[in-house]
Every structure is written in structure tokens, then in C-alpha cells.
C-alpha positions in Angstrom: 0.0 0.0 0.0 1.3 3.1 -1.0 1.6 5.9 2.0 -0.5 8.9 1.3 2.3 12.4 1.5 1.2 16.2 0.7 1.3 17.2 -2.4 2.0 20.5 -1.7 4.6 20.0 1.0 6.7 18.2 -1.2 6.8 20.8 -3.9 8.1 23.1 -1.7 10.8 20.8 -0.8 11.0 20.4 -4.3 11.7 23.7 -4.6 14.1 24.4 -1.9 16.3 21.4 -2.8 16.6 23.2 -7.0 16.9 26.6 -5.5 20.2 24.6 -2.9 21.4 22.5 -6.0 21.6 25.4 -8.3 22.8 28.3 -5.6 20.1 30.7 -6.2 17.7 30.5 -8.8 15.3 33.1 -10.7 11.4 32.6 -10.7 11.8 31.5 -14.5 14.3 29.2 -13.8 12.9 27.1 -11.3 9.5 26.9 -13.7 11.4 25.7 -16.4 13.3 22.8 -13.7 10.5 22.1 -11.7 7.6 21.6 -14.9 5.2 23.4 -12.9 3.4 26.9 -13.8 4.6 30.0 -13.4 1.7 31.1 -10.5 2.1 27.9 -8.7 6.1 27.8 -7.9 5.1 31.9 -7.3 3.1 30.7 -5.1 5.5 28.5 -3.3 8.6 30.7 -3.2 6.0 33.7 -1.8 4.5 31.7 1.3 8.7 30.6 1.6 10.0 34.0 1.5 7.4 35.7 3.9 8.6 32.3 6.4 11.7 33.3 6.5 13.0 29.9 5.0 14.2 32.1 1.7 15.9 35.2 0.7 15.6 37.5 -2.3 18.7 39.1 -3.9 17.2 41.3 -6.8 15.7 38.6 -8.9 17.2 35.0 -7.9 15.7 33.1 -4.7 18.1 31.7 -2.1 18.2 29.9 1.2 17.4 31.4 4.3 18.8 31.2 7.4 15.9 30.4 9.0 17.1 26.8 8.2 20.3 27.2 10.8 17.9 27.6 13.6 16.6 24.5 12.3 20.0 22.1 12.1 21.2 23.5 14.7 18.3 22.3 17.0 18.6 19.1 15.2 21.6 17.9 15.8 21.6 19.5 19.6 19.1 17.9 20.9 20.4 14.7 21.5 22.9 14.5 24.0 24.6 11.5 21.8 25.1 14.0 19.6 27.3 16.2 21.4 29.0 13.6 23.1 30.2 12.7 19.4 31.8 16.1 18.6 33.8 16.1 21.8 35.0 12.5 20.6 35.6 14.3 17.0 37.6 17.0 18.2 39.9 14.8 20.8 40.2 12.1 18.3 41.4 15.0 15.5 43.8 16.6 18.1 45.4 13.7 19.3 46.2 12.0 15.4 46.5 15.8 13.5 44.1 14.6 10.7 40.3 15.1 9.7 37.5 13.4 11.7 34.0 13.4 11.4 31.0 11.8 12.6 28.0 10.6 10.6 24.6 9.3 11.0 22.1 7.5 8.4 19.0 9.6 7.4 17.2 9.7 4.0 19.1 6.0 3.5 21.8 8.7 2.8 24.8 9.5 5.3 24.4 12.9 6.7 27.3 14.7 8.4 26.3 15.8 11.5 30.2 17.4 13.2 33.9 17.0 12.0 37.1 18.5 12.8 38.9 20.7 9.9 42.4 20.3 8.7 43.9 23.2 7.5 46.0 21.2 5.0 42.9 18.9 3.4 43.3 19.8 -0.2 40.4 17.2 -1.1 37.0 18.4 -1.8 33.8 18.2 0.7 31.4 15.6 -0.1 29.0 17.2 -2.3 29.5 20.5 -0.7 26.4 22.3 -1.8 27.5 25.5 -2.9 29.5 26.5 -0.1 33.4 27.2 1.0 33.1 27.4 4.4 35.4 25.2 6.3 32.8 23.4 7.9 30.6 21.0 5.7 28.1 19.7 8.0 24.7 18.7 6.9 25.8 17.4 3.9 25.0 14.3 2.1 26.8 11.1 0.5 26.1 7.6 -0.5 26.4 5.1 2.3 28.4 2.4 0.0 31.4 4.7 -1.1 33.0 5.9 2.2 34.3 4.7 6.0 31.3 5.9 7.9 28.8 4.6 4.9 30.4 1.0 5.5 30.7 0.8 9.0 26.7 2.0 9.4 25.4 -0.6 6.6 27.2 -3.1 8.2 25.3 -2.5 11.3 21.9 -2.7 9.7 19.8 -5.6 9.1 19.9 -7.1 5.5 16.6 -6.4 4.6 17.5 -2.7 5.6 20.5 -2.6 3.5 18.9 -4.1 0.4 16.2 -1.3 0.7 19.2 1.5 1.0 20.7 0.2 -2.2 17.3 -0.2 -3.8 16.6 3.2 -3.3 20.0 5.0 -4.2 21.9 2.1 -5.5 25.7 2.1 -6.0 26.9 5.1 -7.9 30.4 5.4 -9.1 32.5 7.9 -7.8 35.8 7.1 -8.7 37.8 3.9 -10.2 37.6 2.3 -6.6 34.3 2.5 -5.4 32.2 -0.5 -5.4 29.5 -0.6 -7.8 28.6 -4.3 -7.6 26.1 -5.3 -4.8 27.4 -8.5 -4.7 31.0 -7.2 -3.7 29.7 -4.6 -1.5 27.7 -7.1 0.6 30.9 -9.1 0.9 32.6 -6.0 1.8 30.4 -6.0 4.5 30.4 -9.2 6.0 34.4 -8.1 6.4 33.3 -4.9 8.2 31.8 -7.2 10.6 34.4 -9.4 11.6 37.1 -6.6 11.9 35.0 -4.1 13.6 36.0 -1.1 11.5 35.6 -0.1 7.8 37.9 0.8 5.1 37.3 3.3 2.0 40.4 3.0 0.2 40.4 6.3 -2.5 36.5 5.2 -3.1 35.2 8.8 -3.1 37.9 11.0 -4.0 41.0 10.3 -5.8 44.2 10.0 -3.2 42.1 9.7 0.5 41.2 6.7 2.2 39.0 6.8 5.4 38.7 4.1 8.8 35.2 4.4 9.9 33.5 2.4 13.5 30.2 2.5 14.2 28.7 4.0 17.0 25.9 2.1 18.9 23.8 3.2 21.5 23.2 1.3 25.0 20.2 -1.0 23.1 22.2 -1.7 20.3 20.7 0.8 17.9 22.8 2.2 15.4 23.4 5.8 16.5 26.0 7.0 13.3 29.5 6.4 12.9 33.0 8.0 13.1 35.6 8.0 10.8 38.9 8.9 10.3 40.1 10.9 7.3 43.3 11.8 5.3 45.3 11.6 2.3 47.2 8.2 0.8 50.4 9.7 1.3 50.1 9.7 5.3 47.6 6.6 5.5 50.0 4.3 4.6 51.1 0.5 5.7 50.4 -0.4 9.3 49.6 3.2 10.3 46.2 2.9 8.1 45.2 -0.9 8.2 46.7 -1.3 12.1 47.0 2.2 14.5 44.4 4.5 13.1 41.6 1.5 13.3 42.8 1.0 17.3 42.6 4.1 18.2 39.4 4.5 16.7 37.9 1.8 18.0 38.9 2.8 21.4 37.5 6.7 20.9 34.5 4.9 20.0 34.4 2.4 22.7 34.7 5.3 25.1 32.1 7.5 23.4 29.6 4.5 23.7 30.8 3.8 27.2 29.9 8.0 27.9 27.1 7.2 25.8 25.5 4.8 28.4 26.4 6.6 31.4 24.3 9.6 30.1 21.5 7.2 29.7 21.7 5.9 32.6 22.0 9.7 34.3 18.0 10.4 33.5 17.2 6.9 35.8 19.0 7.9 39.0 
């Protein structure tokens, strides 16, 4: 049976995700993308405008900020949350490279904090128009990087299967795995060694260890990965030290994890 969804709600998502995708688009433009007339998208970008969830710059539409308020909230209000970025930063200042930490949502990885180094020369995961040293909220495909590995392998298969049904496996560079076959494989090894491995299967030259992170009833709550170029990640410091020191950041951050759980019972 086929969920019922409002029409109207998702044309103005529809329109805020062309008006993201494009950086700022013109009334004209977005009836031409979106195939719908003129007066309705008017409509749409009016009641979005006068919300506060747009901005108008002489002709073209863009984001507002009233969205900030929004992520901000979102990824605030849980207390697991914010435990993570204090495991991000640590994690980044003890190794000196990139860390971030992810969670599933949309069957799409979402990243939710990360640390910054000032030498990364590789570019953000489909940045979304932007250039700001931080990159959080954007998505990615769970199958091509560290923390995409480590989550599906935490999933039931039936819940995988549906993830790559919906976005399946597209290519992003030479290495990334674009066989389902091989990628459920993959993660049968993710399994057994506890952490995941993207070895230059995003961008060209960086390879990523990923864990995930579990809450106290076992529920997948995101994952953490570590970041940086071939050239640093090499030999036993990628396949041997960075997954151990991961995997006790993230045994800690579970342990802290609990502890705040338990907090609200005593």
C-alpha cells in the first residue's frame, strides 16, 4: 500500500532542494526545472519568503537562514550527539588529521560534526554550494566511504537491500564498489574486523577508517571516521594504528554514551 504524502509540502521541498542544488535560482528558472506553472512555484517561493525559509537578492531566490535555527536544534538535541563532537575533536587533536562523525537519514549518510584540517586539499562531499570550512549537513552515499560501510554493516539485511534499492551504487571514482554483490561481501568483512575501510572510493588519493557507534540497546546511532590523504595513510599506520585508536574513541564515546542514559534513571 502506497503511504498517502502532501502534495504541496513536497513541492516546496522540491523547490528548496533546486533553489540549494543550483545556488540561487530566478522565478523562470525554477518553472522551467520544476515543470510546474509559473503562478504555482510563485506561489511556493511567496509563502517561503514571507517564512523566512528564503531570501531574495534582486531577482534570484536563495536559502534562508531560518534553516540554521533548524539544524542547529537538530543535531543538539540529543545528547549523543554532542558527546560525538567532543569524541571528534579529541580524536582530531590527538592523530592531527580530519575526523567526522556521521549518521544515516534519508538512506543517505548525513554529516552531522567534523574536525577541519587546515591542510585537506580534497573536496567536501557534495558540498552544496559552499566554502566554508565546515561541511556539516551534507549528504553522500552510504556504499562509497568509511562511515557509509561501518553504518550498513550494522543494519539488518533487509535494511540494506532497501538502502541500495533506493540509491543504489553510484560510481565515484575507479575504486568505489558498484557491484552489490561485492559490496555485501565487503560488508560481511566490516563485521568481523569491527572497523571499515574506503580506500580512495570517493575521491582520488584519501582513504577513510570508519566504526560505528551504537547506542546502549544496540541501535545504530552514526559512525565516526577517520580521514586523510594516501600519502600519510600508509602501511600499518592505516590498516593497524588509526583502526585502534578508533575503535577505542569509540568504545569510550559508547561507554559515555550509556552513562548519560543511565543519568536520566538515578
Amino acid at each position: 500500500m502506497t503511504r498517502q504524502t502532501a502534495k504541496t509540502t513536497k513541492r516546496s521541498l522540491g523547490v528548496i532542494d533546486t533553489i540549494q542544488t543550483q545556488g540561487g535560482a530566478t522565478l523562470e528558472e525554477l518553472t522551467d526545472e520544476l515543470e510546474m506553472s509559473r503562478s504555482t512555484v510563485h506561489l511556493h517561493l511567496r509563502t517561503l519568503l514571507d517564512e523566512g525559509y528564503l531570501t531574495k537578492e534582486g531577482a534570484v531566490y536563495h536559502i534562508g537562514l531560518r534553516f540554521l535555527n533548524h539544524g542547529e536544534y537538530a543535531r543538539s538535541r540529543k545528547t549523543s550527539y554532542t558527546l560525538a563532537k567532543q569524541t571528534v575533536t579529541e580524536l582530531s587533536n590527538e592523530i592531527d588529521e580530519e575526523v567526522e562523525f556521521v549518521v544515516e537519514n534519508d538512506n543517505r549518510g548525513i554529516l552531522v560534526y567534523e574536525s577541519f584540517h587546515p591542510d585537506s586539499h580534497f573536496p567536501s562531499k557534495e558540498r552544496h554550494i559552499s566554502t566554508a570550512p565546515s561541511s556539516a549537513g551534507i549528504y553522500y552515499y552510504l556504499h562509497c566511504v568509511a562511515t557509509g560501510k561501518a553504518i550498513l554493516a550494522a543494519l539488518p539485511d533487509d535494511r540494506v537491500e532497501a538502502i541500495l534499492d533506493d540509491w543504489g551504487l553510484p560510481r565515484q571514482t575507479t575504486q568505489t564498489i558498484t557491484d552489490r554483490n561485492a559490496l555485501l561481501e565487503e560488508l560481511e568483512q566490516v563485521r568481523e574486523r569491527g572497523v571499515a575501510f574506503a580506500d580512495e572510493e570517493y575521491v582520488d588519493g584519501l582513504r577513510e577508517v570508519g566504526r560505528c557507534v551504537r547506542g546502549p540497546d544496540g541501535r545504530v546511532l552514526g559512525a565516526v571516521a577517520i580521514i586523510g590523504p594516501k600519502y600519510r595513510f600508509t602501511d600499518d599506520r592505516y590498516t593497524t594504528e588509526l583502526p585502534a585508536i578508533l575503535t577505542e574513541y569509540v568504545d569510550d564515546l559508547e561507554a559515555t554514551i550509556e552513562d548519560s542514559y543511565l543519568e536520566e534513571f538515578r
